[in-house]
C-alpha positions in Angstrom: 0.0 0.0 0.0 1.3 3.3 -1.3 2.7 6.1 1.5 -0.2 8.7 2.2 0.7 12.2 3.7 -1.2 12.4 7.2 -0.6 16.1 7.8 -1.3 19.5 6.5 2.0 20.5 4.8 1.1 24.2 5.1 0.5 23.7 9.1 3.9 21.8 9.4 5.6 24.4 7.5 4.3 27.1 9.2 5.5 25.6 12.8 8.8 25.0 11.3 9.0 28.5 10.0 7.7 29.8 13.8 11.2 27.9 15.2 13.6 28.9 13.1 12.2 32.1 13.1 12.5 32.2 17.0 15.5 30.2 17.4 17.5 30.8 14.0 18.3 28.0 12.0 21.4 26.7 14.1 19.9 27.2 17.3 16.5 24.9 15.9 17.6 21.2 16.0 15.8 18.2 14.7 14.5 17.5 17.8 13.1 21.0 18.2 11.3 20.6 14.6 10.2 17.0 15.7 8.4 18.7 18.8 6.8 21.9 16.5 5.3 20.0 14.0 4.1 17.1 15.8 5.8 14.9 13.1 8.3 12.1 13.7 11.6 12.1 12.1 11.0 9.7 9.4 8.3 11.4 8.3 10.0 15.1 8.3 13.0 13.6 6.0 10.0 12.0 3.7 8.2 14.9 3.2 10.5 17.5 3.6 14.1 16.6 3.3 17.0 17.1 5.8 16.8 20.1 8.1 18.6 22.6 5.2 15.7 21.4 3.1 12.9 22.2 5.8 14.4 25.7 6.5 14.3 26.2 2.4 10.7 25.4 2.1 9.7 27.4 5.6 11.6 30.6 4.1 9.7 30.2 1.2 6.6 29.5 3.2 7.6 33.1 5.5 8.0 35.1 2.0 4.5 34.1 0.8 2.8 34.3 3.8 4.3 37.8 5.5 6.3 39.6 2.3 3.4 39.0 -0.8 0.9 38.9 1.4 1.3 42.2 3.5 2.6 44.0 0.1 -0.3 43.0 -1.9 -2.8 44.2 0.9 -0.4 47.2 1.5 -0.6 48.3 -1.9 -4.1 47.2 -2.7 -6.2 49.1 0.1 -3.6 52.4 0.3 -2.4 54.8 -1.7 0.7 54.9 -2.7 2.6 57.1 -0.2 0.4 55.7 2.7 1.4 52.2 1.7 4.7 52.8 2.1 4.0 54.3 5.4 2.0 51.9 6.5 5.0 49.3 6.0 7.0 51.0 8.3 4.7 51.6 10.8 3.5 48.3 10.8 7.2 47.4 11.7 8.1 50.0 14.0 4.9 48.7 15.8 6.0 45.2 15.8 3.1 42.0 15.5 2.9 40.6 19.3 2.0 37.0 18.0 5.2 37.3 15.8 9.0 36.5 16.9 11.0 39.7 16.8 12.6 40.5 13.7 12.1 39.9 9.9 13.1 36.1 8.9 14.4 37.1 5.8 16.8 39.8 7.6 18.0 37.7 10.5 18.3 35.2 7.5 20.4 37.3 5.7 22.6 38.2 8.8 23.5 34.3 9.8 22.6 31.8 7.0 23.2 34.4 3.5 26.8 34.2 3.8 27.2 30.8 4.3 24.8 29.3 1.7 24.5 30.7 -1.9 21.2 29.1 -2.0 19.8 30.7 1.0 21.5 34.5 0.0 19.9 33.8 -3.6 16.2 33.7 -1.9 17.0 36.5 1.0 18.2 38.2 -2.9 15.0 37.7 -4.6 12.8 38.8 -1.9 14.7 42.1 -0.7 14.4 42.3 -4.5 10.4 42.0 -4.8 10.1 44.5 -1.5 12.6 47.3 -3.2 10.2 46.8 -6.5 7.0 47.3 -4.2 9.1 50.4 -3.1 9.6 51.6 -6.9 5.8 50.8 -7.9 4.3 53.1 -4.9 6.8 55.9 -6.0 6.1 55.1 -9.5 2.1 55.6 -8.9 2.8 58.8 -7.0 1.6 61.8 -8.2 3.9 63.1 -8.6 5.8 60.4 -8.8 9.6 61.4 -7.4 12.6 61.9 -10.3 14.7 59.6 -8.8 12.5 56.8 -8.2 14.6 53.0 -8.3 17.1 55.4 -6.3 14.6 56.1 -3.7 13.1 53.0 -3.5 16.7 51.6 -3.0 17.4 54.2 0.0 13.6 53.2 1.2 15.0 49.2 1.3 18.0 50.3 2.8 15.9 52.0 5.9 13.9 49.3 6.5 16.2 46.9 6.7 17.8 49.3 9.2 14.8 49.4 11.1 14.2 45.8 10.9 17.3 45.3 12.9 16.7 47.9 15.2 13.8 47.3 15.9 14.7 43.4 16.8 17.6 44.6 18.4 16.0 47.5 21.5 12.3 48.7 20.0 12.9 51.9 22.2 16.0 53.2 20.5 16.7 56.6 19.8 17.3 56.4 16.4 14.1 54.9 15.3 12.0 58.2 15.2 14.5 59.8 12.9 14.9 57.1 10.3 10.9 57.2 10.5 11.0 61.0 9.7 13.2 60.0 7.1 11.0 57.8 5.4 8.4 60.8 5.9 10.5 62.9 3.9 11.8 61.0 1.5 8.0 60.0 0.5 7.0 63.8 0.8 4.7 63.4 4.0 5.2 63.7 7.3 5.8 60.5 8.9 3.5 61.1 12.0 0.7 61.1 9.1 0.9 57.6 8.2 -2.5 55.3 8.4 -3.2 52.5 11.1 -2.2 49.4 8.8 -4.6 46.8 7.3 -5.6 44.0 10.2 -3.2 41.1 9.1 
């Protein structure tokens, strides 16, 4: 009798994304991923590989699930300025039923540099967020002169803040990289909308 799947795969990836996201990838064991998702070992190495292969698909899982989906919302239900706004509020705020910090950056801080793999998918979604950047500026009006320049200093401040942030939420240099952003998207940063319920 053929091997049937007993278990959402989006649920296991989801609980294995939530520990390496917590722990980081070298601090999450097998055991730990055993424990999260509920799923013996035989089965994780069936269905999903060895534990490089797990933290592959949960990254992947993490970009689809937090990057497209709070971009598409973002830039569906604001305008253009606000959405970018919103972004950064939403992570100045922080998520309470979140770990601290962005997967992708605390990715690209530990794992990138080790693994071209893993740098080539922290690559391609900085990438997709710095093109959400452009296409806000883009639909502007009006739009900034400079816009993939600005939408490159725009990645480059919240990746700042994305460590910062993870790092002490009350620091002192958060309001002015958020007045920053304020100016660089010609509003005043205080301005920016509540962001969409996630």
């Amino acid at each position: 009798m053929p091997w049937e799947k007993s278990y959402d795969e989006k649920e296991v990836l989801d609980a294995a994304m939530r520990a390496f996201w917590t722990y980081g990838y070298e601090g999450t064991s097998m055991a730990d991923l055993v424990a999260v998702t509920g799923l013996n070992r035989g089965s994780l190495y069936a269905g999903f590989g060895n534990k490089r292969d797990l933290f592959l698909r949960a990254l992947g899982h993490y970009d689809a699930t937090y990057r497209t989906g709070h971009l598409e919302r973002l830039a569906r239900e604001q305008r253009p300025r606000d959405a970018i706004l919103a972004l950064f509020d939403l992570v100045e705020r922080g998520d309470p039923d979140v770990p601290n910090g962005c997967l992708m950056v605390n990715t690209a801080l530990d794992r990138a540099p080790h693994d071209p793999e893993i740098a080539a998918a922290v690559a391609d979604s900085m990438a997709h967020v710095e093109a959400f950047f452009a296409d806000c500026l883009a639909r502007s009006t009006p739009p900034p002169p400079d816009t993939a320049e600005t939408a490159q200093v725009l990645q480059g401040l919240l990746i700042a803040l994305l460590v910062l942030t993870r790092a002490n939420r009350d620091s002192p240099a958060i309001p002015s990289l958020i007045a920053q952003v304020g100016r660089l998207v010609g509003q005043e940063a205080t301005s920016a909308p509540t962001s969409p319920s996630t």
